[in-house]
C-alpha positions as CSV (number, residue, x, y, z in Angstrom):
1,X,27.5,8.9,-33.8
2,X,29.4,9.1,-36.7
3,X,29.7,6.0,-39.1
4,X,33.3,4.3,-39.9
5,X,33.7,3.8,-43.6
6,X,36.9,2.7,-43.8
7,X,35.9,-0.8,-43.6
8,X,34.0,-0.5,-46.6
9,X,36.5,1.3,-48.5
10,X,39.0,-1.1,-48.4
11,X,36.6,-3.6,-49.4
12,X,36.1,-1.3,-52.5
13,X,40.0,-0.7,-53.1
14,X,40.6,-3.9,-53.0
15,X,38.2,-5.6,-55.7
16,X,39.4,-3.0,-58.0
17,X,43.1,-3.3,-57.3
18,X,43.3,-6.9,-57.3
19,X,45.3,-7.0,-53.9
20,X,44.1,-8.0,-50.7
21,X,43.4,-5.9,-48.1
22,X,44.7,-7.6,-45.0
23,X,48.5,-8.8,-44.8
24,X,48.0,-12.1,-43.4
25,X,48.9,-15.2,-46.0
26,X,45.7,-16.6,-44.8
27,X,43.7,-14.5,-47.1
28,X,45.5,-15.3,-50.5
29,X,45.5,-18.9,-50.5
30,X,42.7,-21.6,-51.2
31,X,42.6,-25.4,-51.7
32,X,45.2,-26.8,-53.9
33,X,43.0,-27.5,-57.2
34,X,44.4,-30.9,-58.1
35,X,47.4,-32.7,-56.6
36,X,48.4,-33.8,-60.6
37,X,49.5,-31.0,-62.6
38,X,47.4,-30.7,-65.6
39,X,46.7,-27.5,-67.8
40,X,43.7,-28.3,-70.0
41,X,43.0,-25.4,-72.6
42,X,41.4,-22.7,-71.4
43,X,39.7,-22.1,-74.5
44,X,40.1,-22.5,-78.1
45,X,42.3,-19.8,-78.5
46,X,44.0,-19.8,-75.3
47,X,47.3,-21.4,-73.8
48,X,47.3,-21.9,-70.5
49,X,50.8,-21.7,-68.5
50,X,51.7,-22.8,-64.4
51,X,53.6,-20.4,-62.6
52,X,55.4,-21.8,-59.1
53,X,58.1,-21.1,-57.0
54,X,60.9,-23.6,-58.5
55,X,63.5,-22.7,-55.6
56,X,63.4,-20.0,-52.9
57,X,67.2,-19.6,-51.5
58,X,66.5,-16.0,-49.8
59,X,66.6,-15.7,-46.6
60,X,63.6,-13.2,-46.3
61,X,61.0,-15.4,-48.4
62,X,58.7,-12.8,-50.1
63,X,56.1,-12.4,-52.7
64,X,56.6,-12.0,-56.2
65,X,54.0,-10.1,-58.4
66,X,54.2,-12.0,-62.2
67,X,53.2,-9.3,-64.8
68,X,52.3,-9.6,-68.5
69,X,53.1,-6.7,-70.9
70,X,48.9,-5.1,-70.6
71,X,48.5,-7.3,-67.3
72,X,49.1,-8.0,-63.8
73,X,48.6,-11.8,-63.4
74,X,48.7,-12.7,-60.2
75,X,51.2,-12.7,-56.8
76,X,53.5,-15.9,-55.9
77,X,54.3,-16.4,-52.9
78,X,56.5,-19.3,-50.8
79,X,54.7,-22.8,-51.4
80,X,52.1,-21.4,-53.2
81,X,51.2,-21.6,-57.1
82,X,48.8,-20.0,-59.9
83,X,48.0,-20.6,-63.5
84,X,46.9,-18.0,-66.6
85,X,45.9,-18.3,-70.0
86,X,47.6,-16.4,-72.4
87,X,46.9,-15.5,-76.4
88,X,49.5,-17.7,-79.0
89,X,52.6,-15.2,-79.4
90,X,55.3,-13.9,-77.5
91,X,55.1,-12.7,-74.3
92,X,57.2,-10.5,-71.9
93,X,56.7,-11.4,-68.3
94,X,57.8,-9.2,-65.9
95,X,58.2,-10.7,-62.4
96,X,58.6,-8.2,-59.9
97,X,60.0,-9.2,-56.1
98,X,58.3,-6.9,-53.1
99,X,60.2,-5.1,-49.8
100,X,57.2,-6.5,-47.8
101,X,54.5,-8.2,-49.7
102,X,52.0,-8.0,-52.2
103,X,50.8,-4.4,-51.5
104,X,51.5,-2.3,-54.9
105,X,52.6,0.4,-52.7
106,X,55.4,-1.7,-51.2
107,X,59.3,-1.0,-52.8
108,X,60.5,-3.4,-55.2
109,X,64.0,-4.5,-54.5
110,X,64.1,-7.0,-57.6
111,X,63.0,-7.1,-61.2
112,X,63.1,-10.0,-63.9
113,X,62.1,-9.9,-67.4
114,X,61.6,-13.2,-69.6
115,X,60.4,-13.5,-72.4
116,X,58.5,-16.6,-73.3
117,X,56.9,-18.1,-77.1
118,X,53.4,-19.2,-76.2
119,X,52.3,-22.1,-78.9
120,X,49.7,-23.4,-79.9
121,X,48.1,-26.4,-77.4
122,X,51.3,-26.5,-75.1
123,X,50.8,-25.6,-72.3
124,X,54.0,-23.8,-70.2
125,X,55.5,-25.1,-66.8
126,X,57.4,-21.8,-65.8
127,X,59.3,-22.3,-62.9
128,X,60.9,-18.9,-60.4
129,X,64.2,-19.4,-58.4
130,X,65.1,-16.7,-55.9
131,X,68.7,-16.5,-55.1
132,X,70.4,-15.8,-52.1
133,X,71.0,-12.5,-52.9
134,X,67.1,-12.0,-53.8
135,X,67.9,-12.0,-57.5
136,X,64.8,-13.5,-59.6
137,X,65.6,-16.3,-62.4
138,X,62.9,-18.3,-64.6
139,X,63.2,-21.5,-66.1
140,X,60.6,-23.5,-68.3
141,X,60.1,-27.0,-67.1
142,X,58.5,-30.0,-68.0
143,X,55.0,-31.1,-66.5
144,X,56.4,-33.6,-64.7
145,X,59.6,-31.1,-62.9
146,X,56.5,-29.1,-62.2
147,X,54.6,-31.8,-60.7
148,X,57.2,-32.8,-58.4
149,X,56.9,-29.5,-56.9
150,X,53.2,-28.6,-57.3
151,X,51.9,-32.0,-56.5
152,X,53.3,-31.4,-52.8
153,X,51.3,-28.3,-52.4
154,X,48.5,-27.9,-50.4
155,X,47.5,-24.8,-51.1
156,X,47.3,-22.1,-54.0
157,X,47.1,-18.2,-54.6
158,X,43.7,-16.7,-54.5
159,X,45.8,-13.6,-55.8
160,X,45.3,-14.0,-59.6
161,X,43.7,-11.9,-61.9
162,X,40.8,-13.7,-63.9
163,X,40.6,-11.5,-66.7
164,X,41.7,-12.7,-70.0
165,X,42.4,-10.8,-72.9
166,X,40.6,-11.6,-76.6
167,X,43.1,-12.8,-79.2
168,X,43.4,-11.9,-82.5
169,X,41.8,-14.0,-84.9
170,X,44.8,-16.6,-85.8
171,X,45.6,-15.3,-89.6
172,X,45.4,-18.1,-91.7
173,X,48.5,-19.4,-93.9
174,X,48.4,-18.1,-97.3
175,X,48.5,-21.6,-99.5
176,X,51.3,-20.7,-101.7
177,X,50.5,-20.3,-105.3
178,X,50.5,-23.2,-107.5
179,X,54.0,-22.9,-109.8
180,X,52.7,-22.7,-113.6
181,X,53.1,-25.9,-115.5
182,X,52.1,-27.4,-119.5
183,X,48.7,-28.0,-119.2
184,X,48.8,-28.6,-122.9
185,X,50.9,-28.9,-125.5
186,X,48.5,-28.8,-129.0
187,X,50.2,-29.1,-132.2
188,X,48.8,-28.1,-135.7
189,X,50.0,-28.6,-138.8
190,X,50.5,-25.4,-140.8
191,X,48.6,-27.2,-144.0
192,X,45.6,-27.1,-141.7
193,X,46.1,-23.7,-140.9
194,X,47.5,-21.7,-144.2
195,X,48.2,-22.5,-147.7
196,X,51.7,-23.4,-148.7
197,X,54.0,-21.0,-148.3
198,X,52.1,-17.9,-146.4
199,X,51.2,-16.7,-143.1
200,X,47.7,-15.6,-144.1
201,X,45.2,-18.1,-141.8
202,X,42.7,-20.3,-144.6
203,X,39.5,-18.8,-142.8
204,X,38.0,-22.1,-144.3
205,X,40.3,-23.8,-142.4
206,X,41.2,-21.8,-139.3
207,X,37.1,-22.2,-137.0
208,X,37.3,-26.1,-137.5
209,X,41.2,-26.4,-136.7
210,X,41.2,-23.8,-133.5
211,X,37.8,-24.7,-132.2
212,X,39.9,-27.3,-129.9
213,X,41.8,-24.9,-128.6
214,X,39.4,-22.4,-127.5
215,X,38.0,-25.2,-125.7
216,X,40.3,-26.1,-123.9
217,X,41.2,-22.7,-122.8
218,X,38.1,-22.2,-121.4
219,X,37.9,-25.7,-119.8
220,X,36.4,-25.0,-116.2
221,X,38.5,-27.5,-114.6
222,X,42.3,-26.1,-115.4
223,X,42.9,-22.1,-115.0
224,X,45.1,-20.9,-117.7
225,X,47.3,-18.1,-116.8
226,X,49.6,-18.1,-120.5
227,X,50.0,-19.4,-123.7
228,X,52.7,-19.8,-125.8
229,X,52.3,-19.8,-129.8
230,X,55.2,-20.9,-131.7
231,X,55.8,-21.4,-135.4
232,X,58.2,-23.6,-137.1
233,X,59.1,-24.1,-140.8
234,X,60.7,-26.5,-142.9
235,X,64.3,-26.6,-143.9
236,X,63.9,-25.4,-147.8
237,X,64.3,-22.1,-148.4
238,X,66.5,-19.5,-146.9
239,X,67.1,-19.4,-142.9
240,X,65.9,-16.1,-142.9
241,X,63.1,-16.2,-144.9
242,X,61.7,-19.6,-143.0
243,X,62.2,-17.7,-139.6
244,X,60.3,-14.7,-140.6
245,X,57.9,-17.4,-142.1
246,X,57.7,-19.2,-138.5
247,X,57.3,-15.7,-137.0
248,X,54.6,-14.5,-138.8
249,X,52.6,-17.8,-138.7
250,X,53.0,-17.4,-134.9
251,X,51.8,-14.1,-134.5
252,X,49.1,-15.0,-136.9
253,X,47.6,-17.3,-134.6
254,X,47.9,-15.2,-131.8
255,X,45.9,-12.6,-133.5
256,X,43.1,-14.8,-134.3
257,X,42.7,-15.9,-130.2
258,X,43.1,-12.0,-129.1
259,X,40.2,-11.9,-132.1
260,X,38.3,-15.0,-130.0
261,X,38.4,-12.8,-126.6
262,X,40.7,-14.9,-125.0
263,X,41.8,-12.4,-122.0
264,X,45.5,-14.5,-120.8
265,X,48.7,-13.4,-121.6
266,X,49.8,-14.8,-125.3
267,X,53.2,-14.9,-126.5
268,X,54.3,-15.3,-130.2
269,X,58.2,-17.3,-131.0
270,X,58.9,-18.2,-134.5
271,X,61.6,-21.0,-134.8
272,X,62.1,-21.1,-138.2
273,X,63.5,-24.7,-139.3
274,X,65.7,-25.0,-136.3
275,X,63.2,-27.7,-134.5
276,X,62.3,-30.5,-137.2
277,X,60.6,-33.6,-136.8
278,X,61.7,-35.1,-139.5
279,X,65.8,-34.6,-139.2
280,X,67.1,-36.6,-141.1
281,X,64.5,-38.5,-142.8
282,X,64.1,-36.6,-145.6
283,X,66.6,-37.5,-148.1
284,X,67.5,-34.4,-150.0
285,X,67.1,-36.4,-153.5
286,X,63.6,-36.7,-153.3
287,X,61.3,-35.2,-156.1
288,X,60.4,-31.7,-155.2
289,X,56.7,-32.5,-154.4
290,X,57.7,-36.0,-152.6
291,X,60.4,-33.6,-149.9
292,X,57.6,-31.1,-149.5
293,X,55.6,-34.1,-148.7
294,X,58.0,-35.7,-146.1
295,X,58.9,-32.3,-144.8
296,X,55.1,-31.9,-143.9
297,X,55.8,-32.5,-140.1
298,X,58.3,-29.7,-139.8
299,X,55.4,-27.2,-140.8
300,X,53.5,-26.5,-137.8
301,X,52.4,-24.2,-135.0
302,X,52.6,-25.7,-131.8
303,X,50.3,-23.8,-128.7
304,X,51.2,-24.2,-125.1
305,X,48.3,-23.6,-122.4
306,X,50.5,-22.9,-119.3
307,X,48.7,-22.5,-115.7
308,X,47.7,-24.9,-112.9
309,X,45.0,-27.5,-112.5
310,X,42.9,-25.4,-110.5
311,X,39.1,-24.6,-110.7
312,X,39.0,-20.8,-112.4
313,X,37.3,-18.2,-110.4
314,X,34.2,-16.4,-111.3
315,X,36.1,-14.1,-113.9
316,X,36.4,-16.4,-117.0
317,X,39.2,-16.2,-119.2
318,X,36.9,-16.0,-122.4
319,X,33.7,-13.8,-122.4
């Protein structure tokens, strides 16, 4: 006597197909899971989001199969309800209404597309109306819209497909960079620096007088991403020969931290006697030697350490 397999078959067909073999609506429902609506996360990474029948004005009340993009999720039918967890991102959900059923074979008549912006811990409420005229609409509700409904239910879909998808690992926000400010504005006199009158550093002068700044360029609690060397004169003399004075001071002391390893950008500005201290202060009828004097202040190199008060990384801005 030979064996009937078809039994068997179908069995097979239908754990792979995610669609029940028989037709009755007995075999896709199963107790109601809570009579409250609530969607705790499904995991970490996961949203989770309620999909019911809102409102069913057809006159032929049939199923409607709820796809995602990769996905089918599960079937909907009349008085019944399921719930998925989705990744955070947008989604296109594709709800698709049958001629007869749920059977994948069966025509579809009507097709809806909606696309919905799964967030982070908030868990959707999507609700499906069915029109007279067997057109499919969605609409996002509250929990407790979809409580009114859903609480009343006694039963819900056993058609739903339990596989979940990995998310991506959620790409963390880039901290914006921290906007360069003065860390430090050091001042030197230019009598500590050169002898009257030239650009040429004092080398007995220059390792006791810059030693403070080296230091604090390579201060471990501020990164410094610039500095900024200017030179200023004072007002006797020409204009043009106190700003190619102030110029080469500058670029003087630039050279000697280049010379000092010190790997950030450096810029060089000579001011010439445009920027005094002293303004006014110095009345022009001093002695010679008593308005070089008072015009001391106006002779100096001023060195700006721009950056951000940052910890530096492991590449050190002196070696």
């Amino acid at each position: 006597m030979k064996k009937n397999n078809k039994p068997l078959i179908c069995i097979l067909l239908c754990s792979f197909l995610l669609i029940g073999c028989a037709s009755e609506q007995r075999y896709l429902v199963g107790p109601a899971e809570d009579s409250e609506v609530s969607l705790a996360p499904f995991e970490s990474d996961k949203v989770q989001v309620l999909f019911y029948f809102e409102k069913d004005n057809s006159v032929k009340k049939q199923s409607i199969l709820v796809h995602s993009e990769t996905r089918l999720l599960g079937a909907l039918l009349n008085e019944l309800y399921f719930s998925s967890a989705f990744c955070v991102g947008e989604e296109v959900i594709r709800f698709e209404k049958r001629e007869k059923g749920f059977h994948a074979q069966d025509t579809i008549t009507n097709t809806h597309y909606a696309n919905f912006k799964i967030q982070k811990e908030q868990p959707l409420y999507i609700g499906v109306v069915v029109h007279e005229d067997g057109s499919i609409d969605t609409d996002i509700t509250t929990k407790e819209d979809a409580e009114k409904v859903v609480g009343k239910i006694v039963n819900r879909t056993f058609l739903v497909n339990r596989k979940v998808e990995e998310c991506d690992p959620p790409i963390a926000e880039a901290t914006p960079p921290q906007k360069d400010v003065i860390l430090k504005n050091i001042e030197l006199s230019a009598d500590a620096l050169f002898d009257f009158d030239s650009a040429t550093l004092n080398k007995q002068l220059i390792k006791k007088n810059m030693s403070h700044i080296l230091e604090q360029v390579n201060r471990s609690d501020i990164s410094v991403t610039r500095i900024v060397v200017s030179g200023h004169s004072d007002r006797l003399g020409k204009a043009g020969y106190n700003q190619r004075l102030s110029e080469e001071r500058a670029q003087a002391v630039v050279n000697y931290l280049i010379f000092e390893e010190v790997r950030v950008p450096i810029e060089s500005i000579g001011y010439g006697s445009r920027l005094p201290i002293t303004d006014s202060e110095c009345s022009s009828q001093l002695s010679q030697k008593s308005l070089i004097d008072c015009l001391q202040p106006d002779r100096r190199v001023s060195v700006e350490l721009w950056g951000n008060y940052e910890e530096k990384s492991t590449l050190s801005i002196k070696k």
